[in-house]
N, C-alpha and C positions, 0 to 999 in steps of 0.2 A: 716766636711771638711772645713778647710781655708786655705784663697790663699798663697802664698809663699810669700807677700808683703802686709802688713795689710794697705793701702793704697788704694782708690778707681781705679785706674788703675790694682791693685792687682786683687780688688774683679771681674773685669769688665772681665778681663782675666782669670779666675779659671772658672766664670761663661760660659763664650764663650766657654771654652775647654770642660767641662761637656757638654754645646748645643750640640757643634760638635761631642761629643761621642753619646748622647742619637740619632740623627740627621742622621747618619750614619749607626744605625742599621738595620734590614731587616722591619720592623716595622715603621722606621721613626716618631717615637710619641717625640715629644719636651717636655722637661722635668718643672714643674715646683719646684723652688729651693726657699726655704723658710728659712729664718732667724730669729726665735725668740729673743726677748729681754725680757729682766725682766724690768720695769721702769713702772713710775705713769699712763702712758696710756697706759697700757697692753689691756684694754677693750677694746680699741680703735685697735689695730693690733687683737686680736681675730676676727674682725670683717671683717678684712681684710685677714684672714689664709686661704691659699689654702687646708686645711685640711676638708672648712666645703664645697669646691666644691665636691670634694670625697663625702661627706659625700650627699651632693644633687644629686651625680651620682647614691646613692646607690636606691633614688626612695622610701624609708621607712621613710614614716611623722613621725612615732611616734619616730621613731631614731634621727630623724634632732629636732622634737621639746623638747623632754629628756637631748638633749646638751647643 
């Protein structure tokens, strides 16, 4: 998904409309929205991926430390 304006006002506004979607359901869980990039500090955003809080929700050491 990208915003309609590749422009930080863009992004700010695609993101808030996703909030207010996920924010609004019966659940009310906030969403988080994650942007990969390809570039020399990839190392450095892995370490920051909301993939490996999932991956810490899941409560299985030998999974989190495999990855």
């Amino acid at each position: 998904m990208f915003p309609d304006q590749n422009n930080p006002q863009g992004w700010v506004n695609m993101y808030n409309g996703l909030q207010k979607a996920a924010l609004s359901t019966r659940l009310k869980i906030p969403m988080i929205y994650e942007l990969m990039l390809s570039m020399e500090i990839n190392n450095v955003l892995e370490l920051l991926s909301s993939s490996y809080i999932g991956l810490g929700c899941t409560r299985d050491t030998l999974l989190v430390e495999n990855c």
